[in-house]
N, C-alpha and C positions, 0 to 999 in steps of 0.2 A: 535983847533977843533971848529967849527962853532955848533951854536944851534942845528940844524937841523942834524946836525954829530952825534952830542951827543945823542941827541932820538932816532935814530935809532939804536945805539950802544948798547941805555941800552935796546931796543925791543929785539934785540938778544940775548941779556943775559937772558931775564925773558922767552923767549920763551925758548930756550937752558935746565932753569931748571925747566919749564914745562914738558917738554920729559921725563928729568932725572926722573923728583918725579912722572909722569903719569907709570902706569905698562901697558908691553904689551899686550894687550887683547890674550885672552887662546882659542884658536883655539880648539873647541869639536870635535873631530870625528864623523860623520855620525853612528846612532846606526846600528848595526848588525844583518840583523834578520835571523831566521831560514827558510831555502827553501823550504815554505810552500808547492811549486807544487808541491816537492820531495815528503815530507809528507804525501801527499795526496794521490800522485801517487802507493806509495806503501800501502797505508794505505787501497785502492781501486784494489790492482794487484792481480791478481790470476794467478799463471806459473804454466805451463804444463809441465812434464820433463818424456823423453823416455830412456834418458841415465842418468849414475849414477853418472857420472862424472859433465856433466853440471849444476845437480842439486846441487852437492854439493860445486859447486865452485860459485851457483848463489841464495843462501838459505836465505843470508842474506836479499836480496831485493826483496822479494814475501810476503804479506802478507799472501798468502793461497799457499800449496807448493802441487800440484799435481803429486805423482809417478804414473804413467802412465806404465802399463804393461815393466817394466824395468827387462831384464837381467843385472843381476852383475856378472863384471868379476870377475874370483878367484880370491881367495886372497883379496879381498878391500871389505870392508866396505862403505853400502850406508850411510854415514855421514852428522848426520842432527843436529850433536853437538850446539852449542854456537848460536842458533837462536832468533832471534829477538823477542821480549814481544810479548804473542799474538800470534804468527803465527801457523796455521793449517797446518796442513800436514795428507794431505788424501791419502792411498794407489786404487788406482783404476786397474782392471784387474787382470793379473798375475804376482805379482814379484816374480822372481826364483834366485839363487846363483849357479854358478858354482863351479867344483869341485879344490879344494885344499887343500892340509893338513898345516893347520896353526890354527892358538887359533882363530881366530876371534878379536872383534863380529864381525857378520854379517848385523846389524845394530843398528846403535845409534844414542841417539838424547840426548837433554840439553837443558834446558834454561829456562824460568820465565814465566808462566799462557800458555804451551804448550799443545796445544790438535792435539792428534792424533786418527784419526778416518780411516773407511774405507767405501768404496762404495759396492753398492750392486751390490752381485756376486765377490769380490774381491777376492786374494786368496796372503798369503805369501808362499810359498814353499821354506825350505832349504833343499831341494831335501836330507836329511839324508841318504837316502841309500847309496850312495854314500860312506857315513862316516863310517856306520856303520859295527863293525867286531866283536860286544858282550862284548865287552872292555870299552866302553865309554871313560872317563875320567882317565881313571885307566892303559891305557896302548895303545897298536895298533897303527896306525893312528891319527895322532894330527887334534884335531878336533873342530871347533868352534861354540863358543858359539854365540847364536844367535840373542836377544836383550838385549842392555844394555841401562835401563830406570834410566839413574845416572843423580844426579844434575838436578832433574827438580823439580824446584820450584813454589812456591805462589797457582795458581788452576791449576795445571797441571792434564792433562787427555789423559790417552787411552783408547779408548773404539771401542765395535764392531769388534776388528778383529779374520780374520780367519787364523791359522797358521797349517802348515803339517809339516811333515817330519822335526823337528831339528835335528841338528847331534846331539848335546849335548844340556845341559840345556837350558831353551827357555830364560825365562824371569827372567835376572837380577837387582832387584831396589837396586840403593846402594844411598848412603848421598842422599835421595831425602826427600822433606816433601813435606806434601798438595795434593798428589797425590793419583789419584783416577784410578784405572784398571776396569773396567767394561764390562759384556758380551763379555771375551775373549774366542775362542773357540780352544784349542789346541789338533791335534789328531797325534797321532804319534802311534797308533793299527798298521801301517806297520811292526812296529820294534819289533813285535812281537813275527811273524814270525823267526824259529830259532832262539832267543833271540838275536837278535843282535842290536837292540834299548838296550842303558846301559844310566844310567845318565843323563837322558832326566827332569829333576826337572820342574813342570811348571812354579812356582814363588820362586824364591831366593829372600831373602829381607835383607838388612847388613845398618846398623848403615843409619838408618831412621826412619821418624817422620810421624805421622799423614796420614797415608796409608791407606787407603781404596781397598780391591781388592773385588770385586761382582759380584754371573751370570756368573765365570767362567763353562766351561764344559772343563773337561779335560782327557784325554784317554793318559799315557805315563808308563814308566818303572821305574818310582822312583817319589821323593816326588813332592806330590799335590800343598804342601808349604812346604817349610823349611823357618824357621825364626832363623837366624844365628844370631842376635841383632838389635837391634830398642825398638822403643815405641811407644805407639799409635798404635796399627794395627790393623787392623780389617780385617777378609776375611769371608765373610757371603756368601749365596745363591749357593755353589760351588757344583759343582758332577766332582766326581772323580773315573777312574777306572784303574785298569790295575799297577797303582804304591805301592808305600809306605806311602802313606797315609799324613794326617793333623802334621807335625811336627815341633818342636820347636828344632832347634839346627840339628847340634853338636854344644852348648853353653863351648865357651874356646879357649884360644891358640890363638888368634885373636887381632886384636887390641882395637878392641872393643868387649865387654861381655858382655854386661846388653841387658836384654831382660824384658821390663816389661811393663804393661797396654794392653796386648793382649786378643783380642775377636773373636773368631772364634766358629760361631754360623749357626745354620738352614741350614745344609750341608749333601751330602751323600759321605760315601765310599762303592765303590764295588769291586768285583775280584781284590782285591790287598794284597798285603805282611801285611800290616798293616793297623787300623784304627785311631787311636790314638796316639802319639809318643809324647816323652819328652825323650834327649837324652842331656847329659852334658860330657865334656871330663874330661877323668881320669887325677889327677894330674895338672889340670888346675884352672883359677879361674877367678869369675863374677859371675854373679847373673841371676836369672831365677823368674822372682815376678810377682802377680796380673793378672795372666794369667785363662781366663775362656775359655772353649769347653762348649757347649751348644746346643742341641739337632741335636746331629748327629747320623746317622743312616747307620747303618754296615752289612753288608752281603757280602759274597763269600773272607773271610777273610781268609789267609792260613797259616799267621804265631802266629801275637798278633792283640788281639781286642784292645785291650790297652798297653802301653809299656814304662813303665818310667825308665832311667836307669844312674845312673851315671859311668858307666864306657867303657865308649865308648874311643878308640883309636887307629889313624891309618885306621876308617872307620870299625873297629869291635869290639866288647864285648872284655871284657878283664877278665870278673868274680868277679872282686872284684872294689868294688865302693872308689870313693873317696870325698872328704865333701868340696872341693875348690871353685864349683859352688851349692849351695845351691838354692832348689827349694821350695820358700813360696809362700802361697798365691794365690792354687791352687785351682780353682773351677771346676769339671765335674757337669754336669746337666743333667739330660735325654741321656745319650749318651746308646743308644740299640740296638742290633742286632746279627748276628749271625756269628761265624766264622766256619771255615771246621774242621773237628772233630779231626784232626790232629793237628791243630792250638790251642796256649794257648788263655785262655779268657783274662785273667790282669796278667802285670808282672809287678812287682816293683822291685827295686833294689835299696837304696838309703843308705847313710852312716850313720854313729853314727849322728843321730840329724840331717841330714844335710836337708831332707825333713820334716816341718811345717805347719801348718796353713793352712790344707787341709781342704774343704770342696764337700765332695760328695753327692749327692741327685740323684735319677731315673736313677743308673746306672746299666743297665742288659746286659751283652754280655755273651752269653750263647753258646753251641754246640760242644767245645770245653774240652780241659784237664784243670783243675785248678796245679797252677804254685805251686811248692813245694821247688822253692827255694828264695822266695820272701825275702827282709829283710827292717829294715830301714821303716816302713810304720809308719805313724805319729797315736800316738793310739786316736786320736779325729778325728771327720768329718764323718767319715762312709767309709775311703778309705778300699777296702779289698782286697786280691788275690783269 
């Protein structure tokens, strides 16, 4: 092999173990970014929807979700479940429900800082008559419940609407926190007529947090509020007529039982069964604590001005109390007014020890019979029959 051989030979050796020992450069993928027009486009969209249908199959990508004077066919739910952070949803005009006999609801929504409002002159109509046969929930016609306010979390908000005719209970809050109900106006006086409005409740509340309900006005056949369990709740500024009044429970039997941190304050009842209620189920068990009423005002009351009782079951008195759900931590405040002379004033019911830690001040409900079977009254605080 010639010089000249030989140098080129060993060039191709030493380049050869350049390659080897050089690493092959690492090809980076171009970054990925988010589709900002998307972004935008919905973050700036306001949709208009006439049908129930396209609304709810197009909810996701509206930042502001306009129902639009919408008939719903029977049987469906206008379904505003699982919406995106944010989104508004205004009721504008009339929405109505046709008639079918099934559970409902008749509509629902879901999701993280949702506010639901309505336009001026709106109107929700679940056309109840329809449903209505004096039965409510309790028998007849299978009948549906009409908003279900579940799972809305962080600053969620309904406010401003106007609702008629529920078949059955209007407004259900269930696992919600952070939510806020304001100037909702529920009239269901139709169903008054031959008593055929039953079970018409205006707020249900079950295992929630930090609820705020205010500025209701509500005219229906049963309770104002029932508070079935939760914490944190507050229902201030409310008038009420025509039902069962401000109540806590049936506390029991449920999966969830504790009720405690409740403020229900600066409120009226009128022509209704009850003004005050505290009801616990017989033979069950949870807890009912640090619950205050505070200056509510009572008139055209026909059964109890006040009415604590633990022996609720079945949806009636049973007579004899049981000490399972235990009620501490009770505060009345000014609560005043007058019931129909047929009506008791205060009825207690509570077991061995099982009611504590009352505390009463400026409580007068007067016009009425004093209750001669009262038991179980905690001998401190000022509670009396």
């Amino acid at each position: 092999m010639s010089l000249l051989q030989k140098s080129f030979a060993l060039a191709l050796v030493s380049a050869a173990t350049f390659v080897a020992a050089t690493p092959m450069p690492v090809v980076t993928p171009a970054p990925v970014f988010p589709d900002l027009a998307s972004i935008e486009k919905r973050a700036n969209s306001s949709c208009t929807f006439t049908d129930a249908a396209a609304a709810s199959a197009s909810k996701t990508s509206c930042a502001t979700i306009v129902l639009s004077g919408i008939t719903v066919p029977s049987g469906t739910t206008l379904d505003m479940t699982g919406l995106t952070d944010g989104t508004a949803v205004i009721f504008e005009g009339t929405t109505t429900w046709e008639y079918e006999a099934w559970s409902g609801p008749l509509f629902s929504v879901s999701g993280k800082d949702i506010a639901v409002s309505g336009a001026t002159g709106h109107v929700l109509d679940g056309n109840g008559a329809k449903w209505w046969d004096g039965k409510g929930s309790n028998g007849g016609v299978t009948k549906p419940k009409f908003f279900y306010a579940h799972s809305l979390t962080g600053s969620s908000s309904i406010k401003g609407l106007n609702v008629l005719n529920t078949p059955v209970q209007a407004f259900s809050v269930n696992s919600a926190t952070g939510l806020t109900l304001d100037s909702i106006t529920i009239d269901n006086s139709a169903g008054d007529t031959g008593s055929l409005g039953h079970n018409t409740d205006a707020f249900d509340v079950g295992s929630s947090s930090g609820i705020t309900i205010s500025n209701a006005n509500v005219k229906n056949q049963d309770d104002c509020l029932a508070i079935n369990s939760g914490t944190d709740i507050t229902f201030t500024g409310g008038t009420c007529s025509g039902g069962h009044g401000l109540s806590i429970g049936s506390v029991g039997g449920r999966s969830d039982n504790t009720v405690s941190g409740i403020n229900i304050a600066s409120s009226s009842v009128t022509a209704s069964a009850n003004g005050v209620r505290i009801k616990t189920v017989s033979g069950a068990t949870g807890t009912v604590s640090n619950v205050t009423y505070s200056d509510i005002k009572l008139s055209g009351i026909t059964s109890y001005g006040i009415v604590i009782q633990q022996d609720y079951k079945n949806g009636s008195p049973t007579g004899t109390p049981t000490t399972g759900v235990p009620i501490t931590d009770l505060t009345l405040s000014s609560i005043t007014g007058t019931v129909s002379s047929s009506a008791t004033n205060v009825y207690i019911l509570c077991g061995s020890s099982s009611c504590s830690s009352w505390t009463w001040t400026g409580v007068s409900v007067t016009g009425g019979k004093a209750s001669t079977a009262c038991s179980g009254i905690p001998s401190a605080g000022g509670a009396a029959c």
